[in-house]
C-alpha positions as CSV (number, residue, x, y, z in Angstrom):
1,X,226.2,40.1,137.0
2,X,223.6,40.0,134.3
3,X,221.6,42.9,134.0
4,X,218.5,42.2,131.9
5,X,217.5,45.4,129.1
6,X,214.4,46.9,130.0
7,X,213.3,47.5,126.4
8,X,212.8,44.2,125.7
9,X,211.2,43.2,128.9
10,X,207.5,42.1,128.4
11,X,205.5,43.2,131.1
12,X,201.9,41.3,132.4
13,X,200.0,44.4,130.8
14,X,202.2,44.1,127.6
15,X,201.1,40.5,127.9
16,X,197.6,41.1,128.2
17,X,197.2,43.8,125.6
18,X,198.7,41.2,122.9
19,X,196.4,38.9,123.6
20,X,193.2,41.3,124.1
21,X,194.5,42.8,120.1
22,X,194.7,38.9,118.9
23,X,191.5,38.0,120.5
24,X,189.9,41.1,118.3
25,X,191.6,40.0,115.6
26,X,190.5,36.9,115.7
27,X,187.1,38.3,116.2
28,X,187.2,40.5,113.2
29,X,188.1,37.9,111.0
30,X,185.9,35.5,112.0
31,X,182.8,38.2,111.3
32,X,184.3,39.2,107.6
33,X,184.3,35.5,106.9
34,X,181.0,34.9,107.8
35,X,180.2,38.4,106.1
36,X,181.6,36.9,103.4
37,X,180.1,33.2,103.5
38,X,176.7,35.2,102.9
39,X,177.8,37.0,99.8
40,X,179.3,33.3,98.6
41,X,176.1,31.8,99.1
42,X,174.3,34.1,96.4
43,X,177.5,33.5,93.8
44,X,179.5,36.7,94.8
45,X,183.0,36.5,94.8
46,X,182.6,38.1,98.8
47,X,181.1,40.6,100.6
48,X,182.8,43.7,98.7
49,X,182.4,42.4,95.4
50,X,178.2,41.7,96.3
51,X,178.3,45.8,97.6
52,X,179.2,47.0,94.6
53,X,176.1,45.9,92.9
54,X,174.3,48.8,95.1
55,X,173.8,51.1,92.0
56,X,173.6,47.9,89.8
57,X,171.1,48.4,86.7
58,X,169.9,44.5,87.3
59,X,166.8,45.3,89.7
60,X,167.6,42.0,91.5
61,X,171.2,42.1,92.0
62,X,171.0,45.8,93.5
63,X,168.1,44.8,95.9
64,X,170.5,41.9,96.9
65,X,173.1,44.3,97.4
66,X,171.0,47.1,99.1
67,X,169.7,44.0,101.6
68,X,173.1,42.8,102.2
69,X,174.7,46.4,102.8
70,X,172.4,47.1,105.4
71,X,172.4,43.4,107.3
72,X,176.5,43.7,107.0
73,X,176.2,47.4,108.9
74,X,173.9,45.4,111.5
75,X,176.2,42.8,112.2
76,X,179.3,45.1,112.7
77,X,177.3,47.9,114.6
78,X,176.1,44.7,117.3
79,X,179.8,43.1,116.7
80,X,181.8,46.1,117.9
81,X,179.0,46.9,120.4
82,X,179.5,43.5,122.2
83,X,183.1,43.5,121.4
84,X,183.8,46.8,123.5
85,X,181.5,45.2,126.0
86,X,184.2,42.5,126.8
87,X,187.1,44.9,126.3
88,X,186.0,46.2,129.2
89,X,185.3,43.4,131.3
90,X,181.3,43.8,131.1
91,X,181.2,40.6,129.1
92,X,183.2,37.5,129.0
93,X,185.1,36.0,126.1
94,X,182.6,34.4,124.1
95,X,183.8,31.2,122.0
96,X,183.8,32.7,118.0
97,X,181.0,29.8,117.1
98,X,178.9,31.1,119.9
99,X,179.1,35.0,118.9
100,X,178.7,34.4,115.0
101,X,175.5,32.6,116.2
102,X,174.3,36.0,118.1
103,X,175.2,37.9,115.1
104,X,171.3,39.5,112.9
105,X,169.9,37.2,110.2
106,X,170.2,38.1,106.8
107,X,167.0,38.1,104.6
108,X,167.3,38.2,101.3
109,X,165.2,39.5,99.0
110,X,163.1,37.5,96.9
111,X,164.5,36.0,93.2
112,X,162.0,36.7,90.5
113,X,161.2,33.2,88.8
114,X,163.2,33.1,85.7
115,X,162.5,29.1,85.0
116,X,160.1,31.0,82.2
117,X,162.3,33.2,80.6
């Protein structure tokens, strides 16, 4: 008779663990892309390449990095708040679309007019 090896048997927790760590993955990838879209938007390569402009010289691109350091510490502070919440069962699965929607706006500061210059 065949006797099955239990190290390779995948129990329902196993089961469910895998998918709660790809669900969070999923999560976390989807929030550095949209972290990143931002930084894109203002002609940075992504979000770490518009951070190190924080002790820029160009008054404008270290106000832009000083506002998007402090909106991308926002979103992951509410994103790993509300993630833990549905780790735990206190929130359900929200579709990715649906949380990136929840996630803090990101003001930039204003660009000096340099049509003149």
């Amino acid at each position: 008779m065949w006797t099955p090896d239990p190290s390779i048997i995948i129990t329902a927790e196993q089961k469910a663990e895998q998918a709660r760590q790809q669900t969070l993955a999923t999560f976390k990838a989807g929030i550095q892309a949209h972290i990143d879209v931002q930084a894109q938007e203002r002609d940075y390569a992504d979000g770490h390449a518009l951070a190190n402009y924080a002790n820029s010289t160009v008054p404008q691109w270290k106000a832009e990095a000083e506002t998007f350091i402090a909106w991308r510490d926002a979103v992951w502070v509410y994103s790993y708040a509300e993630l833990s919440k549905v780790q735990v069962g206190e929130r359900p699965v929200p579709a990715l679309d649906e949380f990136l929607a929840e996630l803090p706006n990101l003001d930039w500061p204003i660009q000096p007019d340099l049509s003149s210059v």
